[in-house]
SERO-714831 format. One line per field, with one value per residue (C-alpha): residue in one letter; x, y, z. Coordinates in Angstrom, 3 decimals, always signed. Layout:
N
resn: [A,...]
east: [X,...]
north: [Y,...]
up: [Z,...]
% end
This chain:
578
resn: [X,X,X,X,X,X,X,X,X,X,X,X,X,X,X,X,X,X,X,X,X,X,X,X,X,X,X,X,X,X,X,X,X,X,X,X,X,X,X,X,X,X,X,X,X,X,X,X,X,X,X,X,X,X,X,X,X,X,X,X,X,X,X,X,X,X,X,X,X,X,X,X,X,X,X,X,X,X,X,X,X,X,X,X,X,X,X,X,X,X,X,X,X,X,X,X,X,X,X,X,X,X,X,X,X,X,X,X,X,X,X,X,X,X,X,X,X,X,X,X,X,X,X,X,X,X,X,X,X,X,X,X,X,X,X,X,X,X,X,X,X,X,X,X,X,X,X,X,X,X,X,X,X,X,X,X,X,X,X,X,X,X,X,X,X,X,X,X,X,X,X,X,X,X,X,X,X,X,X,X,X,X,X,X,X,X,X,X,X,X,X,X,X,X,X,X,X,X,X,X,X,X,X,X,X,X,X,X,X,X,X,X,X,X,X,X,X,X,X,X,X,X,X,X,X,X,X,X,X,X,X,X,X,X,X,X,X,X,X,X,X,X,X,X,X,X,X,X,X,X,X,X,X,X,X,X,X,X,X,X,X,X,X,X,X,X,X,X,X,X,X,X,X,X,X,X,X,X,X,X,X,X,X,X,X,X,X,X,X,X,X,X,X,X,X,X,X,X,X,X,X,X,X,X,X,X,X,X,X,X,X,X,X,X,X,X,X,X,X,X,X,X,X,X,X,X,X,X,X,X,X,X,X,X,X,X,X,X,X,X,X,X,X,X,X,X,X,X,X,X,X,X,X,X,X,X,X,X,X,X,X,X,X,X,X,X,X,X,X,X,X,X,X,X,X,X,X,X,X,X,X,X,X,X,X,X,X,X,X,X,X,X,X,X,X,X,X,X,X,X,X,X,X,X,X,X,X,X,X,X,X,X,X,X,X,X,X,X,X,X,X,X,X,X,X,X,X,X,X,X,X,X,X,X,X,X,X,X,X,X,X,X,X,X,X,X,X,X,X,X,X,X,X,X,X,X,X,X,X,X,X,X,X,X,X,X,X,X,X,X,X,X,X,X,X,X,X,X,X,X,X,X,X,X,X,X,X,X,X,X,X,X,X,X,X,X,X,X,X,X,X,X,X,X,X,X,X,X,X,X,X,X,X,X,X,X,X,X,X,X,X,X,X,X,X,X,X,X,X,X,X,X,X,X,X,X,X,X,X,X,X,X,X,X,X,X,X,X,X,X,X,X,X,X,X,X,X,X,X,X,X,X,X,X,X,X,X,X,X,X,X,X,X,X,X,X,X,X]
east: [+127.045,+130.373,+133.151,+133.881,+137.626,+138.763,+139.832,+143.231,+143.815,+144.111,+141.075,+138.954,+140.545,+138.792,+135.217,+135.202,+137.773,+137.083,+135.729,+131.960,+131.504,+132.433,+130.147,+125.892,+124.102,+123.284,+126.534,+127.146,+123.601,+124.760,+128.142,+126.354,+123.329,+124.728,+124.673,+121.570,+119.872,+119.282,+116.426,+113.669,+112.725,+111.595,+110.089,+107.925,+106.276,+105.853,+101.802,+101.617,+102.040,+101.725,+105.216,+108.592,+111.452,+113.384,+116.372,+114.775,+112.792,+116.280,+117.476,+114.078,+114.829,+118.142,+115.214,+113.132,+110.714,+109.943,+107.487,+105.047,+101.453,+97.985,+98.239,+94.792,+93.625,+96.410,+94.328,+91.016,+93.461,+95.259,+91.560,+90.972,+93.956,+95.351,+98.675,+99.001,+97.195,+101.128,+101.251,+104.268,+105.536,+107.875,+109.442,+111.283,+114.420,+113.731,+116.862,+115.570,+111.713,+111.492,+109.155,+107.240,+102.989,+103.550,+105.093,+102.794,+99.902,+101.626,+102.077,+98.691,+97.245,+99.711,+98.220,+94.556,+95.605,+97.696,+98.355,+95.644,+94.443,+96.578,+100.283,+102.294,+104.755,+107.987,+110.595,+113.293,+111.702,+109.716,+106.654,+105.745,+103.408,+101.630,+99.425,+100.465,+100.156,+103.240,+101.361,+101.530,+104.922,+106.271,+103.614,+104.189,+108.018,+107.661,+104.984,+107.397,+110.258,+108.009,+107.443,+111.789,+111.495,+112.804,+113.217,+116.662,+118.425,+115.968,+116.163,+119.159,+122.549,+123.620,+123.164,+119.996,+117.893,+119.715,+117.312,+118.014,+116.167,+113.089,+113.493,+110.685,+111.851,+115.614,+115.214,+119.074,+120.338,+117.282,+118.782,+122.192,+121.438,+118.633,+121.933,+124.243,+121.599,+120.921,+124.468,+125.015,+122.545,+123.641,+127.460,+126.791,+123.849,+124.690,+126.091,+124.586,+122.192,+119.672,+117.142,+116.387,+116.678,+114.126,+111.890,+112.191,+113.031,+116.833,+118.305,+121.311,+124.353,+126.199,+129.601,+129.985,+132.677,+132.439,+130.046,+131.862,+130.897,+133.869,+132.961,+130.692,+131.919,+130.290,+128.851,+127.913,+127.538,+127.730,+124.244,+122.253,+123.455,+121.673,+123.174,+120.991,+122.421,+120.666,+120.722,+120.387,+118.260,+116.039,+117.284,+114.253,+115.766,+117.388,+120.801,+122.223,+119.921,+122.234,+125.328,+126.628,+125.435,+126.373,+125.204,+125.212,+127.896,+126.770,+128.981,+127.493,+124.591,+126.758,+127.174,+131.070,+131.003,+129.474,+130.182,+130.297,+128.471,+129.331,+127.599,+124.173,+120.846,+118.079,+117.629,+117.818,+116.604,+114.916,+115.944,+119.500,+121.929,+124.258,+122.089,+121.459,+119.913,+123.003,+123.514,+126.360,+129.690,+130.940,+134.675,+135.060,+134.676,+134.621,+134.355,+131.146,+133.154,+134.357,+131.575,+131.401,+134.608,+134.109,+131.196,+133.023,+135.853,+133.364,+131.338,+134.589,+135.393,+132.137,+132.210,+135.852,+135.226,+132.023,+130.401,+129.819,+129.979,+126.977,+124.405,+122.688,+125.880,+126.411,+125.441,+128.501,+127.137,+128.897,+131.642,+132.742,+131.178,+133.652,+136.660,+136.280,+135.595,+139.493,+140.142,+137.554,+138.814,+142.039,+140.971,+139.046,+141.893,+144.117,+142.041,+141.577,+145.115,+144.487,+143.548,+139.724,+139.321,+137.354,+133.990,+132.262,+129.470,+126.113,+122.563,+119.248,+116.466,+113.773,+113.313,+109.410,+108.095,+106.953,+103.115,+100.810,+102.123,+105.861,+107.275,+110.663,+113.636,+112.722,+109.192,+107.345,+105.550,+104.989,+102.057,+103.039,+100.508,+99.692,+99.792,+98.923,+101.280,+102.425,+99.065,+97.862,+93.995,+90.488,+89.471,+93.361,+94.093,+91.445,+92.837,+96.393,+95.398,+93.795,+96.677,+98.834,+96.716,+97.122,+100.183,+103.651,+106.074,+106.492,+106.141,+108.410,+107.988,+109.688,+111.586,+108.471,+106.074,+104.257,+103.850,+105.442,+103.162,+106.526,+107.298,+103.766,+104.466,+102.492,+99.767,+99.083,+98.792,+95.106,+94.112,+96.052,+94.491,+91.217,+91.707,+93.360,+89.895,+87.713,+89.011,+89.215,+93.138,+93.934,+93.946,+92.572,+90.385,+90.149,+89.205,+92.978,+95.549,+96.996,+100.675,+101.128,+99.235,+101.379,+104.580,+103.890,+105.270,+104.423,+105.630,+103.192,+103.484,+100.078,+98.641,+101.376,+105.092,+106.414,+108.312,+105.259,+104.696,+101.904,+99.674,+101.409,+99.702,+96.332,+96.443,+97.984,+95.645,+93.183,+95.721,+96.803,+93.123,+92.925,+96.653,+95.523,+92.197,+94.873,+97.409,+94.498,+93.001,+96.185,+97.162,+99.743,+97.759,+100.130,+103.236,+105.054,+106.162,+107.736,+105.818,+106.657,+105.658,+106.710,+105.470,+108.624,+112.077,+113.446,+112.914,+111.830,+110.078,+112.834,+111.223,+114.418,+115.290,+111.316,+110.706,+107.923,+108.463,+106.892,+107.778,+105.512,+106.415,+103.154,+99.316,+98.465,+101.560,+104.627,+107.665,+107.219,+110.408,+110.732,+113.813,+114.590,+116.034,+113.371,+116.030,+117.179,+120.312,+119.740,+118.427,+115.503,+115.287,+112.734,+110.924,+108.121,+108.640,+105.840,+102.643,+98.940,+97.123,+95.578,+99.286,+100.942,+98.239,+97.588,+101.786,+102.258,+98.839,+100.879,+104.070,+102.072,+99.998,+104.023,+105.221,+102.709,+102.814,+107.043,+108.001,+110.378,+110.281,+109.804,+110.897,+110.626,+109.341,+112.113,+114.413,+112.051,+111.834,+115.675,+115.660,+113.262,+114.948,+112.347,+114.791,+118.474,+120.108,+121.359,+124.963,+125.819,+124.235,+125.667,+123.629,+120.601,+120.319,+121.695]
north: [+62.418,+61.737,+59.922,+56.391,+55.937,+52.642,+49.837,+48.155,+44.841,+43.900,+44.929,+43.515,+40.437,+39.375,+40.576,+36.445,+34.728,+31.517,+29.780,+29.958,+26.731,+27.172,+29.427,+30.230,+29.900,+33.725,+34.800,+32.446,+33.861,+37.430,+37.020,+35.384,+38.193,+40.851,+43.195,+42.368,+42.080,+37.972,+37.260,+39.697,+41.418,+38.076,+36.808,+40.222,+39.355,+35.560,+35.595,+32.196,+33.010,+35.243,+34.673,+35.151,+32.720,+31.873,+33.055,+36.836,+36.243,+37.158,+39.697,+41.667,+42.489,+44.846,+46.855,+47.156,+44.764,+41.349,+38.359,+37.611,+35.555,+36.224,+33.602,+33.982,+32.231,+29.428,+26.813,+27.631,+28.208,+25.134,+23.686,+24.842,+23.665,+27.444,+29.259,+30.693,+34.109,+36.045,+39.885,+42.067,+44.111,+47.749,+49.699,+52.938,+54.437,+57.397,+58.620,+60.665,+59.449,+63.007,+63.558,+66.300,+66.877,+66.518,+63.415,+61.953,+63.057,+60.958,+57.874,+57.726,+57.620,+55.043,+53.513,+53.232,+52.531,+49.125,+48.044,+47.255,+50.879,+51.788,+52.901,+51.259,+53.539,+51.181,+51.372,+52.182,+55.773,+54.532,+53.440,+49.657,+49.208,+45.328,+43.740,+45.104,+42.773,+41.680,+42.935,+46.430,+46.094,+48.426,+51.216,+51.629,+51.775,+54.516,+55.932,+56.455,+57.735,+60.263,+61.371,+61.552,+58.716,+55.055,+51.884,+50.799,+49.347,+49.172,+45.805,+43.181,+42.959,+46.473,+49.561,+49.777,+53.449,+55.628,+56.686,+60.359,+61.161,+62.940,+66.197,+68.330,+70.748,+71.045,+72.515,+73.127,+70.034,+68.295,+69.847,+68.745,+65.137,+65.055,+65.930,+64.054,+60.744,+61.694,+62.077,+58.596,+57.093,+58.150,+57.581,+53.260,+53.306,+49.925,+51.976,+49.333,+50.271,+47.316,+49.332,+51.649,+49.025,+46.828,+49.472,+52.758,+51.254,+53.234,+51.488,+49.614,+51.318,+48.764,+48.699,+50.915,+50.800,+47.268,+47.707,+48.097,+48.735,+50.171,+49.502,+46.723,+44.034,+41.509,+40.019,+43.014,+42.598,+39.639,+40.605,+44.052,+46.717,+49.386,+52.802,+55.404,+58.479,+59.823,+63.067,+63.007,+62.747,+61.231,+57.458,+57.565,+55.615,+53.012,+53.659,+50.497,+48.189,+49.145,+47.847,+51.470,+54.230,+57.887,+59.733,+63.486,+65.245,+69.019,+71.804,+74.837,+74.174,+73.162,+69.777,+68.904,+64.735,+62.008,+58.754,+56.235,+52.463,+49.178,+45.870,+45.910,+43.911,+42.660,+39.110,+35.240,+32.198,+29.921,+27.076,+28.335,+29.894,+30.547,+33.296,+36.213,+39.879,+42.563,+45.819,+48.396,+48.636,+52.339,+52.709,+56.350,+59.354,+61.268,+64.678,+65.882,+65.894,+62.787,+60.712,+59.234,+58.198,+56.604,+54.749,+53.594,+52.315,+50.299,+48.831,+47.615,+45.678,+43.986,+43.550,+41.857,+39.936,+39.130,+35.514,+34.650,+30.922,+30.682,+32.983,+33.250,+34.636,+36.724,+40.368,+42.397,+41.538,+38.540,+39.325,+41.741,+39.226,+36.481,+39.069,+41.340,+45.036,+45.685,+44.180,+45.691,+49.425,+48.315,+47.523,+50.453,+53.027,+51.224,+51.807,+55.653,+55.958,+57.363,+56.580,+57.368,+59.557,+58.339,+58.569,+61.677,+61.338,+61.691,+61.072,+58.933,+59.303,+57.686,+56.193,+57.103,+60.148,+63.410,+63.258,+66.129,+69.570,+70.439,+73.848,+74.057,+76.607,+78.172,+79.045,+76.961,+74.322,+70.281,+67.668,+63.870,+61.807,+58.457,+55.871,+52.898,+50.040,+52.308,+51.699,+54.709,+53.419,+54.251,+57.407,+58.366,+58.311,+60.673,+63.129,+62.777,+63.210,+66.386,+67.521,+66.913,+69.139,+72.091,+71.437,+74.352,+71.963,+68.411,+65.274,+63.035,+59.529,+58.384,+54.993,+54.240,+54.194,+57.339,+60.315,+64.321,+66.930,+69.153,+72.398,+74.317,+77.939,+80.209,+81.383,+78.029,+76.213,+76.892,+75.217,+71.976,+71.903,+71.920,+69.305,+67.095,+67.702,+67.235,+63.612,+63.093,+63.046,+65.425,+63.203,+64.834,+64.374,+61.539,+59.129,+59.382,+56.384,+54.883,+55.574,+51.885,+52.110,+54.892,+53.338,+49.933,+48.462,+45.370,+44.291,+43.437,+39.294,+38.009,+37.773,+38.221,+38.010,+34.647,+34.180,+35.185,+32.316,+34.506,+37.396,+40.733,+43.940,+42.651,+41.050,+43.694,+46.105,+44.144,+42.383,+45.920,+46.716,+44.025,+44.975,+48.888,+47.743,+45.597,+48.652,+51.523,+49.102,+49.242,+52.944,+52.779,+53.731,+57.105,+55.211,+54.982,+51.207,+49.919,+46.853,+45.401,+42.398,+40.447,+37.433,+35.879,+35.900,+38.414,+41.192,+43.746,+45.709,+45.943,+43.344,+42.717,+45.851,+46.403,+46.091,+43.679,+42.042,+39.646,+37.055,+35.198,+31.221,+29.307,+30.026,+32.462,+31.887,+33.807,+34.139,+36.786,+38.440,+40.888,+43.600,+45.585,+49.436,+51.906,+53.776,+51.063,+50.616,+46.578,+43.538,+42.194,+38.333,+35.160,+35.061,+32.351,+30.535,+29.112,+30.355,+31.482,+35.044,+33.426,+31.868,+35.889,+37.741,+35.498,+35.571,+39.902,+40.326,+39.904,+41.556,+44.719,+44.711,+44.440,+46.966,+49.320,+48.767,+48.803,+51.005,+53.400,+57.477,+57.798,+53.440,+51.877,+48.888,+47.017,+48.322,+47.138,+43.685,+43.416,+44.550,+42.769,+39.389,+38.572,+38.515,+38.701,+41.224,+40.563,+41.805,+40.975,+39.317,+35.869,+36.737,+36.444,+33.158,+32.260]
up: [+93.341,+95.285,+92.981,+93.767,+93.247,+91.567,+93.780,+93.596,+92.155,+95.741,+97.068,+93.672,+94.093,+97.104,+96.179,+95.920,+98.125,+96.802,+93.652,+92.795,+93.304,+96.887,+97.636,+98.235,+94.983,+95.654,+94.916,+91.807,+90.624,+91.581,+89.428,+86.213,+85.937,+83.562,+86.350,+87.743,+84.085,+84.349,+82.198,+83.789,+81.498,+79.405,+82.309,+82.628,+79.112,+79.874,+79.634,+81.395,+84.261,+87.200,+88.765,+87.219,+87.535,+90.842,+89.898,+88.686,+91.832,+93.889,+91.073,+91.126,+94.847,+94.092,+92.091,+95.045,+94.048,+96.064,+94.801,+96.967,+96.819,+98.284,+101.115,+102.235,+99.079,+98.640,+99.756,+97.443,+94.524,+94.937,+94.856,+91.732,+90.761,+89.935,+90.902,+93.417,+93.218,+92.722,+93.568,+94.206,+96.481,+95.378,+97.997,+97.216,+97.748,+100.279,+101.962,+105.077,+104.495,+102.868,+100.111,+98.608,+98.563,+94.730,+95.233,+97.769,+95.814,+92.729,+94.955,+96.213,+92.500,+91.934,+94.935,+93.467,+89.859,+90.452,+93.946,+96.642,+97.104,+100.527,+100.872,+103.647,+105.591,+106.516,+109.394,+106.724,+106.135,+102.891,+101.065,+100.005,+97.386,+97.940,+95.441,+92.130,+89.241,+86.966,+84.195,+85.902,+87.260,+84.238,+84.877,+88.403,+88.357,+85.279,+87.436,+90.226,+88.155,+86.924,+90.335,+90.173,+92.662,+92.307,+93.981,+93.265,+95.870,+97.896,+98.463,+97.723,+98.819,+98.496,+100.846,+101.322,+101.997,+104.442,+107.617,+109.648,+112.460,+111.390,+114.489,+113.289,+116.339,+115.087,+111.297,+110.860,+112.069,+110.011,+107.069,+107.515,+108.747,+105.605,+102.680,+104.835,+104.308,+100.486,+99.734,+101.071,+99.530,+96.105,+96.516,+97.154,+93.740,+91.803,+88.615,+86.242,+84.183,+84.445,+86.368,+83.575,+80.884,+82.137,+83.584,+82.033,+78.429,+78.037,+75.365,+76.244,+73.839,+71.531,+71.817,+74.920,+76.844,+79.623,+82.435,+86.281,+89.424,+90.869,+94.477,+94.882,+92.191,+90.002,+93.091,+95.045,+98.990,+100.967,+102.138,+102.619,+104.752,+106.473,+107.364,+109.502,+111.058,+114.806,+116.422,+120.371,+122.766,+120.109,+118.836,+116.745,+113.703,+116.412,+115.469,+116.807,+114.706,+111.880,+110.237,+110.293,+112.521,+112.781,+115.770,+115.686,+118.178,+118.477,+120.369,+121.230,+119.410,+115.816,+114.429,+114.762,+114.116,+114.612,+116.941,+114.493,+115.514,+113.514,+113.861,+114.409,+112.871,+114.004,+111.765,+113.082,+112.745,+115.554,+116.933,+115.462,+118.167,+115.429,+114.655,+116.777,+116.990,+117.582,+118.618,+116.883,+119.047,+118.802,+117.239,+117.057,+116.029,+112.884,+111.646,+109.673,+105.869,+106.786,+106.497,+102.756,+104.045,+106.714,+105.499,+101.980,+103.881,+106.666,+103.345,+101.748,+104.999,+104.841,+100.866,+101.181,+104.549,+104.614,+105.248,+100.763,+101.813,+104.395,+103.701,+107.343,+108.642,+105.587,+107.637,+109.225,+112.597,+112.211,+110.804,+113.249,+116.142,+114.493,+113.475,+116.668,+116.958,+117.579,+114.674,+112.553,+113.743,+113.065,+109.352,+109.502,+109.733,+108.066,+104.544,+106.027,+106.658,+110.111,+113.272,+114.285,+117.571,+120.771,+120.760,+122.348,+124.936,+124.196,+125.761,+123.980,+126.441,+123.839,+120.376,+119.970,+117.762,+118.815,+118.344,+117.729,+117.261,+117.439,+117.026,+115.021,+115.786,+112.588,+113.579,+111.095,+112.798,+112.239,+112.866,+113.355,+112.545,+114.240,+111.634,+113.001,+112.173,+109.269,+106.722,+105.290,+103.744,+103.621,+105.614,+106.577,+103.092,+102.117,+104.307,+103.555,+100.010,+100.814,+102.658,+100.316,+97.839,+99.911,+101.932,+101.033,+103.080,+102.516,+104.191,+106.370,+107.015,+110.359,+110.961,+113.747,+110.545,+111.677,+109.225,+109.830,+107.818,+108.071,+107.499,+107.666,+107.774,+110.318,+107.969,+106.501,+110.143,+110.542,+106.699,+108.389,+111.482,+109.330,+107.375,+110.092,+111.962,+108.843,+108.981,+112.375,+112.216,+114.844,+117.513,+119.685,+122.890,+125.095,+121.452,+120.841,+120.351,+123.762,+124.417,+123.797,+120.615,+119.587,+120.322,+119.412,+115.785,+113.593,+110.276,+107.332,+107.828,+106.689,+104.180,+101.677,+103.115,+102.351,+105.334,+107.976,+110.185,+111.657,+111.936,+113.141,+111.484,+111.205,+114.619,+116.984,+116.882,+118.656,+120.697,+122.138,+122.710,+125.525,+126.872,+127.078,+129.065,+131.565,+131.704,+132.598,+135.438,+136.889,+136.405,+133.788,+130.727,+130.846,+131.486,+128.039,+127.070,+123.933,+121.979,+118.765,+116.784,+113.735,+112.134,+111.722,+113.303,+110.856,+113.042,+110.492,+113.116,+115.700,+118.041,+119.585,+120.811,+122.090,+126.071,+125.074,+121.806,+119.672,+116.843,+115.328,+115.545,+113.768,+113.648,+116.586,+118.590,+119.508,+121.403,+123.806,+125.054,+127.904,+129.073,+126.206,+126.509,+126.210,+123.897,+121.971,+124.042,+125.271,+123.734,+125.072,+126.183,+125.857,+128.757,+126.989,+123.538,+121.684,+123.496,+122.591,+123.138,+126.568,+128.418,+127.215,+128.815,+131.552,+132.048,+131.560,+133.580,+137.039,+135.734,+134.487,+138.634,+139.849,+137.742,+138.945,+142.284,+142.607,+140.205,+140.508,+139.620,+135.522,+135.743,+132.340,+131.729,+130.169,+133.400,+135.681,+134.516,+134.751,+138.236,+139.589,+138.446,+136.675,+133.708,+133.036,+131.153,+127.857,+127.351,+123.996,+120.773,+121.803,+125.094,+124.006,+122.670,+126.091]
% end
């Protein structure tokens, strides 16, 4: 683990800029937890009730863990004049998505034994238990330390898991983009110890020297942060979706850099223009042992100048949109003493996954496997269990949700292809997932994420059957196009950044917006706000027949709209609530 030097007295004293009084109860809860200890693990024991307190509610998520309810049956519990039926939710730590067969094989019992028998793949390169029990809360976490995996951090207003682009073709650079995301992960851990305390029972040593965290503070971050690192052509972990991007520079076929991007995230509010989706501005350039550098120096910014008063604008999106990027560069090499170099050119030509088989430059070989809206269950997880039983390489989840059966060497390729056909996971023939299918997204919404305002997973699978049938009548079932949905504004699946996206505004409607970059490199628009399944298919019905019959050579979608006028570019994050 990379040391964390200790801060000045100048830098500590503006982890809080102004009383606690003065600012969001988060940060006046953050300051008075022991470290993220508040009273959790009393609340764990409290046989009355389901739930735990509001406070540990907010605590819990710097452990990876989130409260959540069975939503579905609200309204016959509240009958029967019972809480709410309360479940929770544990996502783990996974710098790089990369985890072993071993591992996978551990999860999956986990799976069965306390949560609601399926493992959910996430777009931050992870897992997501749902439905486990408080009672089993303990289990599972020692479960997945056993399995020398965790959750902390995970969640909460720290930096949350790293992502690196999963390139099952490009085994070196793999390797040095997968150490480069570990490494960063570890260096910004919380260094308190509450994690193990509460869930792996380490005894807390009397009269040991005064608990710090060196970097982050008493109050930690002014919200999360998210850090991914991409390696062009592929923008497969959409880069500028991120606080803090690094994307790979290669010379002669070496890594030498990376551009470095500041300022991006996807989350708003509606009916709130204050709030905004943003893309990363690129500020430079830094070399490859630079990095942990880099990145400490672009977290302090954020820890000592972000938004502690309002929490909404609390992400470094708005801070730099508020501060400007010439003065955040300006900041930025003044705490690295130097002066950062221009940016070097690079190409993204797509931000989907590699499907099927994929030869790497080592000669082993990979198999991506569709997972559709990231939930690994029933039949799928048979197989993947069976896989993971036989499998010598390990497994990679990718930021799209979609799972890599990496690193199969030549002799073992033909057991794989076996059991990927024994469970009809090959994907082959004409039975296989549309392109849209395969590169559409949705987050988990209903029926257990509080903040859902409607269906996303459960509903877009059918909603992209009746798209696909529109699409293929008019000769574009081969034509790749980006489509996301979330049940909310929070834009946990990147709907913002999708050439058609989705967010979910009450019971079966959505805004629909329309122009984003088939890369990731533009913001899409609202072209309708409010509307049903009948007005959006009725409305992209005539846009897809247009589409097909004036587009240009290898056209995508999201340019087309743009230059037909049938929507306006958006040019900044301000822009699109324009």
């Amino acid at each position: 683990m990379d040391e964390q030097p200790t801060r000045s007295p100048e830098d500590r004293s503006r982890d809080v800029t102004q009383p606690l009084s003065a600012l969001s109860p988060a940060e006046s809860l953050k300051a008075s937890s022991d470290y993220l200890r508040g009273t959790i693990a009393q609340g764990l024991v409290e046989p009355l009730s389901g739930a735990i307190s509001a406070d540990d509610q907010s605590l819990l998520k710097f452990h990876g863990i989130y409260q959540e309810d069975d939503r579905d049956l609200r309204d016959e519990r509240r009958r029967q004049k019972l809480e709410p039926a309360f479940e929770f939710l544990v996502r783990l730590r996974l710098p790089g998505g990369v985890c072993s067969p071993q591992q996978w094989l551990v999860l999956d019992d986990l799976a069965r034994t306390y949560a609601n028998g399926t493992l959910r793949l996430t777009t931050r390169q992870t897992f997501q238990f749902h439905g486990i029990l408080k009672k089993d809360l303990k289990k599972t976490i020692q479960g997945i330390d056993k399995a020398l995996l965790d959750s902390i951090g995970a969640c909460g207003d720290v930096v949350r898991g790293v992502l690196c682009s999963s390139l099952p073709e490009r085994s070196r650079l793999h390797t040095e983009l997968y150490e480069l995301a570990k490494r960063t992960s570890e260096h910004f851990l919380p260094k308190t110890r509450a994690y193990h305390e509460i869930w792996l029972n380490e005894t807390k040593v009397a009269g040991s020297a005064a608990e710090d965290e060196p970097l982050l503070g008493k109050t930690y971050l002014p919200r999360k942060f998210k850090i991914a690192f991409a390696a062009p052509p592929s923008n497969d972990v959409d880069v500028y979706t991120h606080d803090l991007g690094f994307i790979a520079i290669a010379e002669e076929g070496q890594l030498v850099g990376f551009d470095v991007v500041v300022g991006g995230g996807m989350g708003r509010a509606d009916n709130d223009p204050t709030t905004f989706p943003r893309l990363a501005d690129p500020i430079g350039f830094c070399r490859t042992d630079e990095v942990i550098a880099v990145a400490e120096a672009v977290v302090s910014i954020q820890r000592d100048y972000g938004d502690r008063v309002t929490r909404k604008h609390a992400r470094m999106k708005y801070t730099i949109d508020s501060r400007g990027v010439t003065w955040f560069r300006g900041e930025l090499e003044r705490r690295l003493g130097r002066s950062l170099e221009p940016p070097r050119p690079f190409v993204f030509t797509a931000n989907t996954d590699p499907f099927g088989w994929t030869e790497g430059e080592d000669g082993r070989s990979h198999f991506t496997l569709f997972v559709e809206n990231g939930r690994v269950k029933g039949r799928m997880m048979e197989g993947v269990r069976a896989l993971a039983a036989i499998h010598q390489g390990d497994f990679r989840l990718t930021a799209n949700q979609n799972l890599i059966i990496a690193n199969i060497p030549a002799h073992e390729r033909g057991r794989i292809q076996a059991v990927l056909a024994e469970y009809g996971l090959d994907g082959g023939g004409d039975s296989g997932p549309s392109l849209l299918r395969r590169n559409a997204m949705a987050c988990v919404a209903l029926p257990t994420c509080s903040l859902a305002m409607a269906e996303s997973e459960r509903y877009l699978p059918g909603f992209i059957t009746r798209l696909e049938k529109i699409l293929v009548d008019f000769g574009l079932g081969e034509v790749p196009i980006i489509l996301r949905m979330t049940g909310c504004p929070n834009g946990c699946s990147r709907p913002y950044v999708a050439e058609i996206g989705f967010s979910g505004r009450g019971p079966g409607t959505y805004n629909l917006y329309l122009g984003g970059g088939f890369h990731g490199q533009r913001l899409n628009r609202l072209f309708l706000e409010n509307v049903d399944e009948e007005t959006i298919v009725a409305t992209l019905t005539p846009i897809f027949r247009r589409f097909a019959a004036e587009r240009g050579a290898d056209e995508h979608f999201g340019d087309y709209v743009i230059r037909a006028g049938l929507i306006a570019p958006v040019t900044s994050g301000r822009d699109f609530t324009r």
